[in-house]
N, C-alpha and C positions, 0 to 999 in steps of 0.2 A: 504494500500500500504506500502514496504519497504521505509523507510526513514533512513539516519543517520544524527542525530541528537547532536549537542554538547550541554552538558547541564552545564559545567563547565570546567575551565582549564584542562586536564587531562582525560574527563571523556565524550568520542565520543561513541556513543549508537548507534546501528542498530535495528532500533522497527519497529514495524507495527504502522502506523496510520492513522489518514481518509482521503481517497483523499480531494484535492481542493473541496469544494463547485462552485458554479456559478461562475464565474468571476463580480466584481463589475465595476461600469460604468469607462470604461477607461482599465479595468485590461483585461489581456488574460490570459487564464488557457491553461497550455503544456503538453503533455506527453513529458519527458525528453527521448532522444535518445541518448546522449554521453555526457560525463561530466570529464572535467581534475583535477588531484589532485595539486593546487597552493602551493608553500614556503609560502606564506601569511596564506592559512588554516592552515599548521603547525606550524607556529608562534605563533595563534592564537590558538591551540590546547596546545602547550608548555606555552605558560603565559597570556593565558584569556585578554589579550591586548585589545583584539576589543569587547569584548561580553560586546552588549550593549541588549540583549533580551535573555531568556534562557529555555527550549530547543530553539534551531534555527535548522533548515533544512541547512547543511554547503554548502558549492559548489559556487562559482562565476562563473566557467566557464564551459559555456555547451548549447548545443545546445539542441532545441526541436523540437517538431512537434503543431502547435497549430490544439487544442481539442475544443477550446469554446472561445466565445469573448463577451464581457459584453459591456452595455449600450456605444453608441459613437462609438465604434471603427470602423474605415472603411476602413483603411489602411491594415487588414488583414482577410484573408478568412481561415475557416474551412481546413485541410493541408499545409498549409501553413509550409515551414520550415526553424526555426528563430535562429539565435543567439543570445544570451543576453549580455548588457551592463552590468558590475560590478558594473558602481556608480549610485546609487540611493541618486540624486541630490534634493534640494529643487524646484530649477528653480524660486526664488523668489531673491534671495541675491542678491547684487551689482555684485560678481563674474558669476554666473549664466545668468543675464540679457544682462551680456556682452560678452555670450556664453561659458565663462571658469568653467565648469559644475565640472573638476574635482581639483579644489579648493572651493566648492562650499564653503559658513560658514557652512552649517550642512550636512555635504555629511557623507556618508555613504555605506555600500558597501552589496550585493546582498550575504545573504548568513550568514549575522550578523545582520543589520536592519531589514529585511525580508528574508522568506524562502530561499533559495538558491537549485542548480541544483543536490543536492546528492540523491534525491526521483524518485520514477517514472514519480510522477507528480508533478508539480508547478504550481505558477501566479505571472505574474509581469504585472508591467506596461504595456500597449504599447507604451510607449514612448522609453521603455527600451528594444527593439525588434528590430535586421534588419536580414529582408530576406534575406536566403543564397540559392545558388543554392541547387536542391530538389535532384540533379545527386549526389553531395558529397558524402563520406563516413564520417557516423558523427563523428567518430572521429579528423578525419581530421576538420568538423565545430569546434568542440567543440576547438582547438586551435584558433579561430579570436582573443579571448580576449586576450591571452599572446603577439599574435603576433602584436597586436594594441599596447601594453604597449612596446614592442620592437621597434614598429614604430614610435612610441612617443619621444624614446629617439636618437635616429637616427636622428631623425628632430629636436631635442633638441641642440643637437653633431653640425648639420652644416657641417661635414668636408666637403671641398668641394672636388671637381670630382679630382680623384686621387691622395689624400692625403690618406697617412696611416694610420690605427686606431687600437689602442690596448684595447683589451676587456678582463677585467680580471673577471673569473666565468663563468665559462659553464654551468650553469642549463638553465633551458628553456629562459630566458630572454635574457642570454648572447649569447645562438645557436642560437636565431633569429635573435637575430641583427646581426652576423655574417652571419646568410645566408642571412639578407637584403642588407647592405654593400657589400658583394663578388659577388651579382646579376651583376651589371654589366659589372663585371671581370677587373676591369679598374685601381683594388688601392690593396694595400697588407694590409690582414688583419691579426692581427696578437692576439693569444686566448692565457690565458694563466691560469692555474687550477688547485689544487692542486689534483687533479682526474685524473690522466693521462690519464686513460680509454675513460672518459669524453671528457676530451679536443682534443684527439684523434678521435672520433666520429663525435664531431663541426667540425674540420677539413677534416675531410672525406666528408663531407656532403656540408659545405660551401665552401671548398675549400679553407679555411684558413690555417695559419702556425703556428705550437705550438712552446710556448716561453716559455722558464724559466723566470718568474718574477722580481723571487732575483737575478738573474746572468744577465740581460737585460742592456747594457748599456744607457749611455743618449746619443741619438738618435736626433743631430740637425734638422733631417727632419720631428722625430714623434711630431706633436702638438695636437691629439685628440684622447681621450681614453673613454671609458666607465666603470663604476664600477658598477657590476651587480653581488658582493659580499656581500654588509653591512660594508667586515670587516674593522674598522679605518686603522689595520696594512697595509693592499692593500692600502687604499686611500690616506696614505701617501707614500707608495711607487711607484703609480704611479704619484704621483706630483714631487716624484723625478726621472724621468726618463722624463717627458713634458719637450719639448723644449719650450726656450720662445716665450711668445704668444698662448700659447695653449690652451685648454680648455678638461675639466675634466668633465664627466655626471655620475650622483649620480642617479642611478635606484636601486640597491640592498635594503634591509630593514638592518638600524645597529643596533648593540647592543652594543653600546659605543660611547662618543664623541671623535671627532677628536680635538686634542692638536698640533694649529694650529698656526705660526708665521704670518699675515695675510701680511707682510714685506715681506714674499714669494710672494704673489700675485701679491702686486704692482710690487716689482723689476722685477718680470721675467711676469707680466701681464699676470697671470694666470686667467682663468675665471672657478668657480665652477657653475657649473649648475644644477636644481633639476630637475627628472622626475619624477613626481605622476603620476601615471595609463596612462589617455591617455584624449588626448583633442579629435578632429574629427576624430582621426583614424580607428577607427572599422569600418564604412563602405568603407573605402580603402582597410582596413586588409582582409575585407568579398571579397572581390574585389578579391583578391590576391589569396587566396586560391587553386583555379584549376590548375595555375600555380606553385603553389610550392607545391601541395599536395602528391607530389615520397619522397620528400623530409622533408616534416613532417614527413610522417610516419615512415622514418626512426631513428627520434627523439623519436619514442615512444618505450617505453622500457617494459611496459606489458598492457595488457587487463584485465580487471577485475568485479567481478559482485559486488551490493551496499554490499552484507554482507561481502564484503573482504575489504572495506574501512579501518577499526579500526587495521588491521594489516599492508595495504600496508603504514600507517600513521608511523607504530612502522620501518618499512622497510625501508623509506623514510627518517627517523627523523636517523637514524642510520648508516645512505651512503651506503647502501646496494641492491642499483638500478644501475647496468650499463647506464641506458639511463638519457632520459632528463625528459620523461612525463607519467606518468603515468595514464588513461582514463580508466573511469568506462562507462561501455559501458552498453545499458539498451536493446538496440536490437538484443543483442547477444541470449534471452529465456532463459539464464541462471539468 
C-alpha cells in the first residue's frame, strides 16, 4: 500500500509498504477514507520536534472504514465508520485516571508514537475510535479532530452568552472556533489574520467581522480572545487590547517565549489559559458534524491523493493555500 512516511526533519517519503497485518487484541485495522493535513504535521516536518519513532506513517487526523478487529473488541463491527483520536494516552498516570487523557505524563500523539492516517491503511487502538455517521462525506469526518481541539478551547475561553470574542489566526483552528462561537448568532465575533484572503473566508462562513489587529483599539467590553497563532508578537498584542478581567486562550503552537510583566495580570486580572488538543470533545465534535458539514466544506481548500502529500507540505509551509484544510482523500481511486 501507498504510505507517506517521515523518516526525518525535512525528509517526508511516499513509498509503498505492507499493509496492516491482523489487528492485535484491542487494536482495529482501517482502510483510511479521508485524512486532513495539521500545522502540527508541518511543525513537525520543519524541526523533527515530535519524532519520537522513524519512519512513522504521519497523519493525526482522519477518518476510516474498519476492515478487521482483533482479540476483545466488541464495541465495533466489520464497516463500521470511525474517526480517530490524536492522543494516544497511557491511561495509567494520575492525569489519565482522573480522565485528563490529554495531559497525560506520557501522551503522545497518532501519527508520531504510532502509525498515523497518511496510508490506505492503519491500526489503532479501539479505545482511540468513535463512530461517525456512515451518510458523511469523509472528508467532512476527517475534520472531528481539528474541530474537537476548536471545541476545546471555546470551552477553555468560557465567554459567556453574548460576550465578544476576538480570535487572532485563521487557519483551521481559529475558522472553527469562529464558526463555533457565531453558531448561535447571539455575540460578535470578531477574526483577525495576517491573510486577508483567509480571514475573509472565516468571515464569510462564520459570519464573523474582520479586524485589523494593530489598529484595534482597547475595547472596554472585549474580555475574551483566542490565540490560534503561536506568535508571542499576537499574544502580547492581544493582552493589550483585553479589557480588564478578561481572559486570553493559548491554542496556537509558539516558536518563542512571551516577555511577560506578570504585574499585567494581577492589575488588570488577566487570566492566561492553555489549550492542549482536547479533553471529551471529539464525540460532541463527531456529534456536530451533519450540522455544520455546508460549512466545513467550504473550509476546505483542495483534495488531494497520498503521493501529493510531500508537495501540498512545500504549498502549505509557504502560505500558498487560499483555504483553511487541506484532505487527502483515499476514496477518490485516484
Amino acid at each position: 500500500m501507498k504510505a507517506a512516511r517521515l523518516h526525518a526533519a525535512g525528509d517526508l517519503r511516499v513509498e509503498d509498504v505492507p499493509s496492516p497485518g491482523e489487528p492485535a487484541p484491542g487494536w482495529v485495522r482501517l482502510k483510511v477514507t479521508a485524512a486532513g493535513i495539521c500545522g502540527s504535521d508541518l511543525h513537525n516536518f520543519r524541526t523533527g520536534q515530535w519524532i519520537s519513532r522513524a519512519p512513522s506513517v504521519a497523519g493525526h487526523e482522519f477518518a476510516g472504514e474498519v476492515i478487521a478487529v482483533g482479540a476483545g473488541v466488541s464495541q465495533f463491527a466489520l464497516g463500521d465508520r470511525v474517526v480517530a483520536d490524536s492522543r494516544f494516552w497511557c491511561g495509567e498516570c494520575p492525569a489519565c485516571r482522573a480522565g485528563r487523557h490529554n495531559v497525560c505524563a506520557r501522551l503522545g500523539f497518532v501519527g508520531e508514537v504510532c502509525d498515523g492516517g497518511f496510508a490506505e491503511e492503519t491500526q489503532l487502538p479501539a479505545r482511540l475510535l468513535v463512530r461517525h455517521d456512515p451518510t458523511l462525506d469523509p472528508a467532512t469526518a476527517a475534520m472531528a479532530e481539528p474541530l474537537a481541539v476548536a471545541l476545546h478551547a471555546v470551552r477553555r475561553l468560557a465567554a459567556p452568552a453574548g460576550a465578544p470574542v476576538l480570535i487572532a489566526g485563521c487557519g483551521p483552528i481559529g475558522g472553527l472556533a469562529a464558526l463555533l462561537l457565531s453558531r448561535p448568532g447571539e455575540r460578535q465575533v470578531l477574526v483577525a489574520d495576517r491573510n486577508g484572503a483567509r480571514a475573509e473566508l472565516v468571515a464569510k462562513v462564520s459570519g464573523a467581522t474582520v479586524v485589523d489587529l494593530d489598529a484595534l483599539p482597547c475595547d472596554p467590553n472585549l474580555r475574551h480572545a483566542i490565540d490560534a497563532t503561536g506568535s508571542v508578537a499576537v499574544m502580547a498584542r492581544l493582552l493589550d487590547v483585553l479589557a480588564g478581567g478578561g481572559t486570553l486562550a493559548l491554542v496556537g503552537i509558539s516558536h518563542g517565549r512571551l516577555d511577560l510583566d506578570p504585574n499585567l495580570l494581577v492589575e488588570r486580572e488577566i487570566a492566561l489559559v492553555g489549550c492542549h488538543a482536547f479533553a471529551d470533545e471529539l464525540a460532541p465534535a463527531v456529534a456536530m458534524l451533519g450540522d455544520l458539514a455546508a460549512s466545513l466544506s467550504r473550509f476546505v481548500s483542495d483534495e488531494i491523493a497520498i503521493g501529493e502529500i510531500p508537495a501540498a507540505y512545500q504549498r502549505l509551509i509557504a502560505g500558498a493555500s487560499g483555504g483553511l484544510k487541506t484532505i487527502v482523500r483515499m476514496e477518490s481511486g485516484r
